[in-house]
Backbone as CSV, one residue per row, in Angstrom:
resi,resn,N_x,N_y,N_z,CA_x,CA_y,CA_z,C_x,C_y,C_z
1,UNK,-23.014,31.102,9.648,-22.950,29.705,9.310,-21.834,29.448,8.308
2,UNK,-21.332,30.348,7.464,-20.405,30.320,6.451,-18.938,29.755,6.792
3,UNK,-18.828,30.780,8.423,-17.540,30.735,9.170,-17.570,29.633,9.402
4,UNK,-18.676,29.159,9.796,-18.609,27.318,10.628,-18.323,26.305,9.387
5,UNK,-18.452,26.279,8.339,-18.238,25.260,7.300,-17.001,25.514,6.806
6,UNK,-16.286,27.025,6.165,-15.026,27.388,6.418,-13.874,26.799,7.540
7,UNK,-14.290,26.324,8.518,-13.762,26.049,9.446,-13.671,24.817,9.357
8,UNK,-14.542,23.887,9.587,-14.584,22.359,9.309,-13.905,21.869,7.781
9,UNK,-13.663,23.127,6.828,-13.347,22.616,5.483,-11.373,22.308,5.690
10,UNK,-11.154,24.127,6.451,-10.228,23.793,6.881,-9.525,23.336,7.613
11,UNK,-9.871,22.263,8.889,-9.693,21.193,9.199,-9.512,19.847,8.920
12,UNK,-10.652,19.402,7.800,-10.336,18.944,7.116,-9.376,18.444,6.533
13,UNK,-9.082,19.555,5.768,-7.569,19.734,4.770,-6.247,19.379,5.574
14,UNK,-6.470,20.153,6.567,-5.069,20.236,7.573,-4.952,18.773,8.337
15,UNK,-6.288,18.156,8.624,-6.169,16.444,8.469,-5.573,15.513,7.834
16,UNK,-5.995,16.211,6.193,-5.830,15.320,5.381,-4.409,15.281,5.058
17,UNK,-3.796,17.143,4.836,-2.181,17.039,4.712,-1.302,16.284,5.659
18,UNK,-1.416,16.566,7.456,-1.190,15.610,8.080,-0.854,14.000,7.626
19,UNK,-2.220,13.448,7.614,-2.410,12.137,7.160,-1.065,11.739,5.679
20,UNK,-1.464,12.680,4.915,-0.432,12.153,3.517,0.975,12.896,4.047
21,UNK,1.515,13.554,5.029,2.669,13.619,5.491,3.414,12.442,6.117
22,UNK,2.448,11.730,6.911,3.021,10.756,7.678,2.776,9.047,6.443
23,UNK,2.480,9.221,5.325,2.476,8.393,4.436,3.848,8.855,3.733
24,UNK,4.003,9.914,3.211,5.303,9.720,1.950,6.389,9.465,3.398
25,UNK,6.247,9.850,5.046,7.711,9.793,5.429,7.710,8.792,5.380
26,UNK,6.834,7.628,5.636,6.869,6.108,5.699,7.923,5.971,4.671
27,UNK,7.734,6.333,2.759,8.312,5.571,1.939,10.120,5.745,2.639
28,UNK,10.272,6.292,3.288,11.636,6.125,3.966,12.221,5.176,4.224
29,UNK,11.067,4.306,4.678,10.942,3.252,5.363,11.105,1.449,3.781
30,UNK,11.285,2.369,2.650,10.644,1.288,1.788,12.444,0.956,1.708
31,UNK,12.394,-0.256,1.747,13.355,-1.245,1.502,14.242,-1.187,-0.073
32,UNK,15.029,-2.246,-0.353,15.784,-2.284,-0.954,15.522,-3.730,-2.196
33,UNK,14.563,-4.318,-1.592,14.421,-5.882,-2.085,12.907,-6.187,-2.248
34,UNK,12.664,-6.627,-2.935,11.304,-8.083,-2.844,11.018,-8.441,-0.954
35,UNK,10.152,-7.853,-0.659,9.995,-8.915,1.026,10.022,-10.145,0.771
36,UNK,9.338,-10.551,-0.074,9.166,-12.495,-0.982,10.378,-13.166,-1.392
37,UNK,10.989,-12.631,-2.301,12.153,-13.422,-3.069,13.358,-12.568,-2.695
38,UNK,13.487,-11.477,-2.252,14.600,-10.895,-2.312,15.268,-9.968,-3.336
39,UNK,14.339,-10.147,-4.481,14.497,-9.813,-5.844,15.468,-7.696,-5.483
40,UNK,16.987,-7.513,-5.881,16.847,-6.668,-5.627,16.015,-5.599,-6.247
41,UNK,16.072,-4.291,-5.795,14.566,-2.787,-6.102,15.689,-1.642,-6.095
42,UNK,15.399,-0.937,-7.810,16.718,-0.030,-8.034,15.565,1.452,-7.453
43,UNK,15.996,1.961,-6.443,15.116,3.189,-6.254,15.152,4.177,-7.646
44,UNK,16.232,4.277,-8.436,16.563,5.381,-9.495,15.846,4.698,-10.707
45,UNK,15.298,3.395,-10.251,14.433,3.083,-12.221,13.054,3.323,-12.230
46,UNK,13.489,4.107,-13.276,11.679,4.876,-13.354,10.598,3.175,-13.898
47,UNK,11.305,2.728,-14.370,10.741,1.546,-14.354,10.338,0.531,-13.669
48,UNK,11.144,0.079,-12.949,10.943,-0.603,-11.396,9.904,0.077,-10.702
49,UNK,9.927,1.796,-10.038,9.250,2.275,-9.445,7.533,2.349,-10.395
50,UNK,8.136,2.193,-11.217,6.014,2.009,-11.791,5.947,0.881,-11.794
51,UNK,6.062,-0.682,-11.829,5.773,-1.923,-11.954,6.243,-2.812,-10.711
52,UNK,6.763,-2.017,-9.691,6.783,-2.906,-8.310,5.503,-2.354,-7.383
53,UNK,5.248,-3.202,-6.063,3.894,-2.688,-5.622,4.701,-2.575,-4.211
54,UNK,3.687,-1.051,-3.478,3.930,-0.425,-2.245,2.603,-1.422,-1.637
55,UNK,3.037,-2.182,0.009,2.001,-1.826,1.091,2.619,-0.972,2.232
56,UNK,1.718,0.009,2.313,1.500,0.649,3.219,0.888,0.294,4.655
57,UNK,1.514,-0.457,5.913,0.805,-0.380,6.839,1.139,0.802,7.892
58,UNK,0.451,1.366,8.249,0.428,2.515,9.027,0.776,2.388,10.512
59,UNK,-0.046,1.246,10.530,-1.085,1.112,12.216,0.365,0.372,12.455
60,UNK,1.234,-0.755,11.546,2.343,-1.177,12.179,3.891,-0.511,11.899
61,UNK,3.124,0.407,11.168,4.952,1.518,10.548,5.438,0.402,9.881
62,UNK,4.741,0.012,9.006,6.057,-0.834,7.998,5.614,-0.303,6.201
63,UNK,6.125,-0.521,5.587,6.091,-0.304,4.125,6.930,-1.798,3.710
64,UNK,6.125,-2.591,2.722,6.276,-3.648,2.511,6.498,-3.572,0.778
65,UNK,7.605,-3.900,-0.060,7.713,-4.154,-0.956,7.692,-5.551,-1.691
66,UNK,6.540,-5.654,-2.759,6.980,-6.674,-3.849,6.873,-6.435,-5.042
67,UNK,8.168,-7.135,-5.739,7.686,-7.273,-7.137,6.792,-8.070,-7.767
68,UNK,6.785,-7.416,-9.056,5.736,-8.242,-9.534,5.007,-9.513,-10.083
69,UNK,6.452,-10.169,-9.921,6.228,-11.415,-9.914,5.474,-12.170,-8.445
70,UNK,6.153,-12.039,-7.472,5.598,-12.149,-6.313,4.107,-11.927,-5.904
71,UNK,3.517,-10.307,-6.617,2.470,-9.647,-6.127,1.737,-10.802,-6.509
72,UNK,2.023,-11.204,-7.982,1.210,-11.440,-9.340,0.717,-13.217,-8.234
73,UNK,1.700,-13.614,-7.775,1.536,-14.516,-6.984,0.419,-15.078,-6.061
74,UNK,0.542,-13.839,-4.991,-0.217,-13.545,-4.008,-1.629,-13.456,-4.593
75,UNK,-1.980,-12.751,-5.430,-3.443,-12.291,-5.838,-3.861,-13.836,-6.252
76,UNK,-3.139,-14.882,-7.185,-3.675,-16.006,-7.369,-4.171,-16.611,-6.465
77,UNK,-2.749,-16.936,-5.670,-3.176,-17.172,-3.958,-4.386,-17.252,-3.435
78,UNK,-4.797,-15.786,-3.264,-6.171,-15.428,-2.986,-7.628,-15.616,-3.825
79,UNK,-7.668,-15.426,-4.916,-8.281,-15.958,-5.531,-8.514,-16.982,-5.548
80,UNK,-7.404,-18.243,-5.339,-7.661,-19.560,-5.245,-8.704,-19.754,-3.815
81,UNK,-7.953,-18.778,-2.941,-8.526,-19.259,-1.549,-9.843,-18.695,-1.656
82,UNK,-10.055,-18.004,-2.080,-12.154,-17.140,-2.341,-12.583,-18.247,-3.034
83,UNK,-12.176,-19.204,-3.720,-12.985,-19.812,-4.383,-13.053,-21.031,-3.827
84,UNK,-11.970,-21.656,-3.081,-12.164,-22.516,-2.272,-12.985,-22.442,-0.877
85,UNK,-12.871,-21.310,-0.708,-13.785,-20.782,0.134,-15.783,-21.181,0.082
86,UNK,-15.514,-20.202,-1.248,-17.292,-19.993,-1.791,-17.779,-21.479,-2.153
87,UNK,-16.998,-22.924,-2.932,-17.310,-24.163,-2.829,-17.497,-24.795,-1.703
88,UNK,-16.446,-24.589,-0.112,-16.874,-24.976,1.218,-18.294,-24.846,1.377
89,UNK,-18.991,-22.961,1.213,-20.087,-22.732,1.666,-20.868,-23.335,1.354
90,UNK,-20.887,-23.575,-0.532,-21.635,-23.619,-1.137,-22.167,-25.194,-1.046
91,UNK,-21.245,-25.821,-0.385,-21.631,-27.435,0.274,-22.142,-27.334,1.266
């Protein structure tokens, strides 16, 4: 029984490396700009690269960049719309 869980563990793994292989080749794929504003994105600033945001879509092969002004945007966005939302129901 040892061999059999050994086995599934390392499958697993070899899944999972897979899986995060075909994620960092994506960042290949990461752009140069803001998708939103255009804002240009210095790949070499350690700064930029911690305070801009990655999406990752897989299922469509894209990697979508925004900064953070933009992101900061979007989340209001949404928030506005959940709450306009939860008052619809809540009538």
């Amino acid at each position: 029984m040892g061999s059999l869980k050994r086995k599934m563990r390392r499958k697993k793994l070899k899944q999972a490396k897979k899986e995060l292989q075909k994620k960092v080749a994506m960042f290949g794929e990461l752009g140069d700009e803001c998708l939103v504003c255009t804002k240009p994105f210095n790949k070499k600033s350690k700064q930029m690269v911690q305070e801009w945001f990655v999406a990752v879509r897989p299922e469509e092969n894209k990697v979508n960049l925004y900064c953070p002004q933009c992101w900061s945007n979007a989340l209001d966005i949404i928030d506005d719309f959940k709450k306009h939302m939860e008052m619809k129901n809540d009538n």
